[in-house]
Structure formats: C-alpha cells, structure tokens
C-alpha positions in Angstrom: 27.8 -46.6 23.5 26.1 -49.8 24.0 26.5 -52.6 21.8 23.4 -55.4 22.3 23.8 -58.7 21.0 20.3 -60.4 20.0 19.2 -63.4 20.9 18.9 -65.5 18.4 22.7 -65.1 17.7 23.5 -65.7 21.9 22.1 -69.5 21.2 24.0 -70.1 17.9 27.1 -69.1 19.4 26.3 -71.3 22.4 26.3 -74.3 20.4 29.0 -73.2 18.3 31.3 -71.5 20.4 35.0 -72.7 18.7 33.9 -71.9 15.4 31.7 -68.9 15.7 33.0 -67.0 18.9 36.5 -65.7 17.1 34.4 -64.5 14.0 31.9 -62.7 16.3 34.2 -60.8 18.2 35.8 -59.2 15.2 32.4 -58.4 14.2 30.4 -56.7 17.4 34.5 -54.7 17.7 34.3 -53.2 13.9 30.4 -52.4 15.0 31.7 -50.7 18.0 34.2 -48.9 16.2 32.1 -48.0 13.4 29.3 -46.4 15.4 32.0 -44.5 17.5 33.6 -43.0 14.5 30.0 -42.5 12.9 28.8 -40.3 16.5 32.7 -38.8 15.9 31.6 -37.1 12.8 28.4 -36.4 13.4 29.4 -34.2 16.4 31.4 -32.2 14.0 30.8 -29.6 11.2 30.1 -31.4 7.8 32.4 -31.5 5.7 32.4 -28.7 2.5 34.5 -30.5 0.0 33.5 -31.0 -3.4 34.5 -34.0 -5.2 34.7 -32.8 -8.6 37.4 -29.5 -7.7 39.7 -32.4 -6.2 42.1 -34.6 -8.2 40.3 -37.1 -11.0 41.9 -40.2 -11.9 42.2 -40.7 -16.2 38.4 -42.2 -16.5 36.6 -39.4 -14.5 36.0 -36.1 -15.7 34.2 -32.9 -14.1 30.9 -31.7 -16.5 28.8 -29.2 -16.3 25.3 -29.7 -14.6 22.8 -26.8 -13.4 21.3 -28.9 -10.7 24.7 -30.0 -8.9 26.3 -28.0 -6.1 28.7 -25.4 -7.9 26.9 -26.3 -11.2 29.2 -29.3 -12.2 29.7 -32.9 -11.0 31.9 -35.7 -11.8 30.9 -38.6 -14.9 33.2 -41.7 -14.4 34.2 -44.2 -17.0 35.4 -42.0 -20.0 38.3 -40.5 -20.2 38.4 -36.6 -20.5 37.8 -35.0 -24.3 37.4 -38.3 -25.6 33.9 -38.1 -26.3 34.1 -34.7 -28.1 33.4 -34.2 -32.1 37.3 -32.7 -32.0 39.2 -35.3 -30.1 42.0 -33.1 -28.7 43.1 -29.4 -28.6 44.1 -28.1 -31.9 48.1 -28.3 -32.1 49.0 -25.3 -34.3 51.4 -26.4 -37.3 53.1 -25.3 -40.6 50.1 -26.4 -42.7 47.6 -24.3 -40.2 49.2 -21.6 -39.1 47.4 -19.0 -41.1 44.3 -20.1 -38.6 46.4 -19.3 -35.6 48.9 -16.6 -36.3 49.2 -15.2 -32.7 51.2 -18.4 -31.7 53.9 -20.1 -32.8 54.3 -24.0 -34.2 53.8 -26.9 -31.2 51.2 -24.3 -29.7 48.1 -26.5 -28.6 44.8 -24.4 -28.4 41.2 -24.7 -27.7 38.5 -24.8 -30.6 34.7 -25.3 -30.6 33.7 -29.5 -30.2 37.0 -29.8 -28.7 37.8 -30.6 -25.1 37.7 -27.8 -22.7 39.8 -27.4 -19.2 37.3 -29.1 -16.8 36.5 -32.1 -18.7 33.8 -31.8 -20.9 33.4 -30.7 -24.2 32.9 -26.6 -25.9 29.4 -26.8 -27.2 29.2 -26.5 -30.9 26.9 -28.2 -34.1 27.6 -31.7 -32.5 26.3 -31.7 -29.0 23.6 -29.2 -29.1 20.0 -28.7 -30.8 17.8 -31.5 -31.5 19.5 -34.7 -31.0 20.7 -36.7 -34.5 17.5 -39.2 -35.3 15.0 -37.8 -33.5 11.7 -38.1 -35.2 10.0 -34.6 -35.3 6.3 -33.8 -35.9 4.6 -30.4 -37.0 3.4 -28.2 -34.1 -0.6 -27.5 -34.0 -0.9 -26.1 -31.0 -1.3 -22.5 -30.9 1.4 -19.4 -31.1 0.2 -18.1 -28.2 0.9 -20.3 -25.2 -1.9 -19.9 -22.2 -1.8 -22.4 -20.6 0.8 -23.4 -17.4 3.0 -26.4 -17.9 2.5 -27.0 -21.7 5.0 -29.3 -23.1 6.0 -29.4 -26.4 8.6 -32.3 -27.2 10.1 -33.4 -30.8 7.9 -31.0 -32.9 8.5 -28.7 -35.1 7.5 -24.9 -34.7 6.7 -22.8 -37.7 5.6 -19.5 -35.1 7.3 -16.4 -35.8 6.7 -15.6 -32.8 5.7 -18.0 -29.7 4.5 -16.3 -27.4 4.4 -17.5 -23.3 2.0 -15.7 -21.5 2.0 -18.7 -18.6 4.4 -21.0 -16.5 6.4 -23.8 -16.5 6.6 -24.0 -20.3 8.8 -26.9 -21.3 9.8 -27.4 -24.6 12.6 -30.5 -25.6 13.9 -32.3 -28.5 12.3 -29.5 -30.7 12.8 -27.1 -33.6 11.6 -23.8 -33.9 11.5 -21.9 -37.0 11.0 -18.6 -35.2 11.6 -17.1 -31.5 10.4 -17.5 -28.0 9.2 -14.6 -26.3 8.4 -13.6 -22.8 7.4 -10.5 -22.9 9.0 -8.0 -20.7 4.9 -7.4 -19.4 4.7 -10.9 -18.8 8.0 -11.5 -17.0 6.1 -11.7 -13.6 3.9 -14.4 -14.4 5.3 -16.4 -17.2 8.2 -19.3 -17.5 10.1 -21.7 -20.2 12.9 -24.2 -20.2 14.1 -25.3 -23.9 16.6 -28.2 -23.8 17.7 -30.0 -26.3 16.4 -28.2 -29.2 16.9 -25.8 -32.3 15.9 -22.3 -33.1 16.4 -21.0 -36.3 15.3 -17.2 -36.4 14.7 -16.1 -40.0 14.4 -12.4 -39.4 17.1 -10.4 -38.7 15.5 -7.5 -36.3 14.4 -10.6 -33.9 15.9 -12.3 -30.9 15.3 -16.3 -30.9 15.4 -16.1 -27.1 13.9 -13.1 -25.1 13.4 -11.0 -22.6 13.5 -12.9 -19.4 12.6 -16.2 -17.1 13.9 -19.0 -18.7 16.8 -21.7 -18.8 18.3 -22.7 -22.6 19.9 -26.1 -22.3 22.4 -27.6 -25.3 20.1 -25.4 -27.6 21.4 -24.7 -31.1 20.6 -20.7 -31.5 21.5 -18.6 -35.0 19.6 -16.1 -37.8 18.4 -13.0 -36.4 20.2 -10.0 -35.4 21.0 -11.5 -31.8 20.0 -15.0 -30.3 19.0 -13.7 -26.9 18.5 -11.4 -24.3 18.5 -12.5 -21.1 17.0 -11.4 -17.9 16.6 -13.8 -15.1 17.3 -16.5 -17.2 20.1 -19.4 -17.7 21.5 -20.3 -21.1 24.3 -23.4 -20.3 25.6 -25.9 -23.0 24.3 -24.1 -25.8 25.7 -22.9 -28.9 24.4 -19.4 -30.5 26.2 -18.5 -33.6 25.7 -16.9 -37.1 23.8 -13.9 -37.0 21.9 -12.5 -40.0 24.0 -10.0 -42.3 22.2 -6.8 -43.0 21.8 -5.7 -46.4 21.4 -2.7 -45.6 24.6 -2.0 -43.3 22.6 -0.8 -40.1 22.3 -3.6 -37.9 24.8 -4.0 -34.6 25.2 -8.0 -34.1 25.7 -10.1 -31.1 24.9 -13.4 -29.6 23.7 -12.7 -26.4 22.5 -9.1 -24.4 23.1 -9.5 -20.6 20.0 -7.3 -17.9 19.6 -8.6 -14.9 20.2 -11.9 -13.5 22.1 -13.4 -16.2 23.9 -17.0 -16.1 25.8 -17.4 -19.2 27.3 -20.6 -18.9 29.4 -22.7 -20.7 28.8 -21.8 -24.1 30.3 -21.6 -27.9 29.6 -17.5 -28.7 30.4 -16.6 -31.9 28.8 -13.6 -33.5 30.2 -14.8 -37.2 29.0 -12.6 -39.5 30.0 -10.2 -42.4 30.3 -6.2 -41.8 28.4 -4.1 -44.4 29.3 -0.9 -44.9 25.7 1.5 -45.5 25.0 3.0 -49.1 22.9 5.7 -47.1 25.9 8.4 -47.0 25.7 8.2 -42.6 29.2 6.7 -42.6 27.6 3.5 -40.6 28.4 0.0 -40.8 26.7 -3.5 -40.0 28.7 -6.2 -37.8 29.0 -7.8 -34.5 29.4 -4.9 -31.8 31.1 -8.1 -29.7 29.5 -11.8 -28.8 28.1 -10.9 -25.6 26.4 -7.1 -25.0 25.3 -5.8 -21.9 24.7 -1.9 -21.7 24.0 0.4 -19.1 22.6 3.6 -21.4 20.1 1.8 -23.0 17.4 1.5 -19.7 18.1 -1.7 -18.5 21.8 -2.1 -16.6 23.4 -5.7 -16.5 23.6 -6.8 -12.7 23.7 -10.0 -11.1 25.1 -11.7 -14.1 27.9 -14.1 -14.6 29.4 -15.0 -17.5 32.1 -18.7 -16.8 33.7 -21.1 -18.4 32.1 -19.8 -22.5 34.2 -19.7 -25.6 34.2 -16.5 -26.9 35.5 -17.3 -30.8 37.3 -14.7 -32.5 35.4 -12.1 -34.3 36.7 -9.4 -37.1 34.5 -6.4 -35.6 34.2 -5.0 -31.8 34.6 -6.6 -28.7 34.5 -10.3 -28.2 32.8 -9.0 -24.7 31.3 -5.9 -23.1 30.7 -5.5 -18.6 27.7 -3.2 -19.3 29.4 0.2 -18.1 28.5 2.2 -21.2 28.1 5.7 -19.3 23.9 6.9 -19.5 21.7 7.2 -16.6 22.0 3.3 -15.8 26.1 3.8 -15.2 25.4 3.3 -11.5 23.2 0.8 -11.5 26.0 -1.9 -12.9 26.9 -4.5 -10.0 28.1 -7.8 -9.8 29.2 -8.4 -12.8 31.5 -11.9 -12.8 33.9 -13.0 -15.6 35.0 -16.3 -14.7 37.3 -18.5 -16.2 36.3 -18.0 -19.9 38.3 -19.0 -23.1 39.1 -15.8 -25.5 40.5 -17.0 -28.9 42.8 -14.4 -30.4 41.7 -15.5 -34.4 43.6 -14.5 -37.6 42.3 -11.0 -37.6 44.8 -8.6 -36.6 43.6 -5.1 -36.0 45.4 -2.1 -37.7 45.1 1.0 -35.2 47.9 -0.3 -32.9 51.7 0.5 -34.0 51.9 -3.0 -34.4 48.8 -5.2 -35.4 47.8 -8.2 -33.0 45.3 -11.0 -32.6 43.2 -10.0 -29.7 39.9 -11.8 -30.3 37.8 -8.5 -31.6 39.3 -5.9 -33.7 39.2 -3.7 -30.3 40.0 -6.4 -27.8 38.6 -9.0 -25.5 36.2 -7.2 -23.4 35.0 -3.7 -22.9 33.3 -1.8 -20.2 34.3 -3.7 -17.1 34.6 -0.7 -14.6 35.7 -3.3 -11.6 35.7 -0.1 -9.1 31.5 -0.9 -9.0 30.7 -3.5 -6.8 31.4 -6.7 -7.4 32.5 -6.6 -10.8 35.0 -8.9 -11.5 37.2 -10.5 -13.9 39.1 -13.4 -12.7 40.8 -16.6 -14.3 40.1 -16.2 -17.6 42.6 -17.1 -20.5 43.4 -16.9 -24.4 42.6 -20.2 -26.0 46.2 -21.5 -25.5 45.7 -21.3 -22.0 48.0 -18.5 -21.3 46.2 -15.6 -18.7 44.6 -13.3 -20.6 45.5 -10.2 -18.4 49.4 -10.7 -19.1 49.2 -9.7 -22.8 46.4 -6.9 -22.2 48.8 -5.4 -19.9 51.0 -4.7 -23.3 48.4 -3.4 -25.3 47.4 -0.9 -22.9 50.2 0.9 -23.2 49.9 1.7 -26.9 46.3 2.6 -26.0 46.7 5.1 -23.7 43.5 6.7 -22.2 41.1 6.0 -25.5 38.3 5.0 -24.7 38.3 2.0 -27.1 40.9 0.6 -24.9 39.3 0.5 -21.0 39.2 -3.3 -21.5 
C-alpha cells in the first residue's frame, strides 16, 4: 500500500527539515502500519466476541437491554449491586433464619431489589412501574384504541378494559387501573409496548396483560387472578406479583401463562397470595397453581418460549414453574421450551408429603412438566437462590418421589 504525502506538508518540511523530518517519519511509518493492520483484519472473519460475557473490571457491570446483541450490554462507572434498593445479597443469620431455613448461618442468598449474578438488579417495587415523582394526568381518550401509533404517556387509566384494535400502541410512565387487551382476533393486526408503568387489575377473573404482541418493560403488574398471558410478546424488567384471593376458593393463580413465542425475561415472579379452601362441598381449593403456567391441554401449547435470568420467589402452593407438557391433544405440539439461568428461592415453606419435609420453592417443587425428550426443551444453568445448581438437590428428592406424577420436575 501506498502512502502519499501531500503537498502542502512536502514544502513545510523543506524549510524545516531538522526539526520536522524526525517527527514526520514516525508519523507516515505508524500510518503505514496502521492501514496494514486495518486491510489485515478486514481480510479476515469479524470477530464474534461480546464485551459484556468477558471479564468486568469493579465499575462496569453487564445489564439487561432488549435491543443489544444477546439482550444485555455493559454500563460503566458504578460498581455492581450498588445501585439496588437491597445493597447486597441477604447473608442468612441467627436473627433471620426463620426466613431462610433451607440454609445454614453465613449462607448469602439472592432476594427481590437485590443484586443479581450479571450485574444488575432483581426487579421489584423500587425499579419498576411509574417512575417516583412523575406527574400523572387522567386519561380521556377512549377505551377502545383505533388508531395506529397512539401514545399515551404519564396518565392515568381508569378502563377496565383497554382495548387495542391497532399498531404500534405505546404507552410509558403510566398507570392503569384496569388491563390491556389484544384480543386473540386482533393479534394479526394489533401492537403495544408499556414501559415504565403500572397496572393495577381490580378484578380477579382478568389478566392485566393479554393475549399476545407486545413488549412489558420495568412494569409494575398485580390484582387479578394472573398478570399476563403472553403470546408473541416480551415482558423484561418487570415485576408481577400479588394476585387477588378468591373468596370463594375456585380460582388457580399465577403470574404469567406462557403460548407461543414467549420471552420472559428478567423478572421478580411471585404469585403471593393466600389458598382458600371452597365452602361448596367439591373438595377444591384457591392458590397459585405455580408463578409461571404454560399448558399444553388447554388448546394453546407453549413453544418458542424462553424463560432467563427471572426470580421465581417462593410460594406455599404448586409449582414455582410449569414447561407446558400437561398431556391433552396439544402434548405434541410443546417445542423449544428454554429455562435459562433462572433463580428458584427455596422459602420457609416446607412441604409435608415427603418422608422428610424440605424447602423446594412450591410445595411440589421448582418446575413441572419439562418433558426435555420434545425438541428443544431445555433446562440449563439455573440455580437455588444461594447459588448452588438447582439439579443437584432435585436429584435427592426424586428418589423419594418415585414415578408420581407430582414429581416429573
């Protein structure tokens, strides 16, 4: 390669030779050199890395983000946790041992608010919903939603029920008194992102998030009988807790139902509410049936989904998560089903139909369902909230459980 000095430089150095000529050298050689190297590496395949799966000095820290490569990039200039509501992992002791009594004292342990293993923080009250001091107005616009790329920013939404029939819906910095509902007739032509907002859902037959196309971000989700169901659809950052009790000791709880498509990502799920036994003589009882659903009889078969890097919190009923094989006509139709590197707390509520009682985040276990003979089903890298791999202790349990079918984690 070719390195052309212009002219204008030729006559300075002319004049200047002694002083200039030394200098100029060094220069037009780390040109040459630089545009060597730069053809070098063009000629050659690009490089794949990633910067935030290599080593991070104490000030950066990998966070999650839906638009980056691998869905998480690398903030510098804070040091890792210390920006979250709980400072540090919860270091089980004498005087709160009765809140962690599957491990012993000195055991450190990941809670909701506190740091998480890649650097950010779990999602919980204090960094999701509407942000603190935002200045909200009432919503006048109509319940049902017509036309494309409405937004609606720092309002509040009494709708029971609003409706997008249209897309590119963007709602931020909002909170709805209510639900948001694509329905399943409208899932070809209709669209919503809510970020950075609240949704209260005061009936507890309703869903504040469903059926399908749209992307919850660092949304505070609670009331109903569920918070979502999601079909081609992201929920990331968000928190979706506290489920309506049923009176009446009929309704199955959750936090989110899994169809098609899912992304459940990086989340605080925590079905926390009370079981209720029924007055009706049927023997039936109300409660969480696990945090996250996803089943295969009831006509729509998860597939394409995975569920990474969410807190599942410790619940006294069910599952804390189910992988969608429930037997029915769907049971073939389950594919590609991805547990990834998701926290399971173990809680303080032992069960009592193993020969000897342990903490194992639902009454029944951690997850249920997962037939990981179907294609691509998988459940890799996911731990208790100490750390520890969660498939060393299920190993144990197993044994006591035999063939039942409560036990084909």
């Amino acid at each position: 390669m070719r390195t052309t000095v212009p002219a204008r430089i030729s006559a300075y150095v002319r004049g200047n030779s002694r002083s200039v000529l030394p200098a100029l050298i060094v220069v037009i050689t780390v040109t040459a050199i630089g545009s060597i190297l730069l053809a070098t590496h063009a000629a050659t395949t690009a490089a794949s890395s990633e910067a935030e799966v290599g080593t991070r000095s104490s000030n950066a820290k990998t966070v999650s983000d839906s638009t980056a490569s691998g869905s998480s990039a690398i903030k510098f200039g804070t040091t890792p946790g210390s920006n979250c509501a709980v400072p540090d992992r919860v270091t089980v002791t004498s005087a709160n041992q009765a809140t962690y009594p599957a491990y012993p004292l000195g055991t450190k342990v990941y809670v909701p608010m506190g740091p998480d293993p890649w650097g950010g923080c779990f999602p919980g009250p204090n960094n999701t919903g509407v942000p603190a001091g935002t200045q909200l107005t009432a919503y006048t616009g109509p319940c049902l939603i017509t036309t494309a790329n409405t937004v609606i920013d720092k309002k509040i939404v009494n709708c029971d029920r609003l409706d997008v029939h249209a897309q590119g819906i963007v709602i931020t910095n909002t909170q709805i008194n209510g639900r948001v509902y694509v329905d399943d007739t409208w899932c070809g032509n209709s669209s919503f992102t809510i970020t950075d907002s609240t949704v209260i859902t005061p009936d507890k037959l309703s869903r504040a998030l469903m059926y399908c196309n749209y992307t919850a971000t660092r949304v505070n989700l609670s009331g109903g009988g569920s918070m979502a169901i999601c079909s081609n659809c992201t929920i990331q950052d968000s928190y979706l807790h506290d489920p309506l009790e049923d009176p009446d000791g009929k309704a199955h709880n959750s936090t989110v139902r899994i169809w098609a498509n899912a992304n459940i990502i990086h989340n605080t799920l925590w079905c926390n509410v009370r079981s209720i036994q029924s007055t009706d003589g049927s023997g039936e009882s109300s409660g969480c049936s696990a945090n996250q659903t996803g089943y295969s009889h009831d006509g729509n078969p998860p597939h394409n989904s995975t569920l990474k890097r969410n807190f599942y919190a410790a619940i006294p009923d069910g599952y804390c998560g189910y992988g969608g094989s429930t037997g029915g006509a769907g049971a073939n139709d389950v594919h590609d089903i991805k547990f990834f590197e998701n926290i399971f707390q173990r809680g303080n509520k032992p069960n009592d139909w193993l020969p000897n009682p342990v903490y194992i985040c639902g009454y029944y276990g951690p997850i249920t369902s997962l037939d990981e003979s179907l294609p691509g089903n998988e459940f890799t890298n996911n731990t208790w909230d100490n750390g520890k791999p969660l498939q060393d202790i299920q190993n144990t349990w197993s044994d006591y459980c035999g063939s039942q079918p409560q036990c084909t984690w």
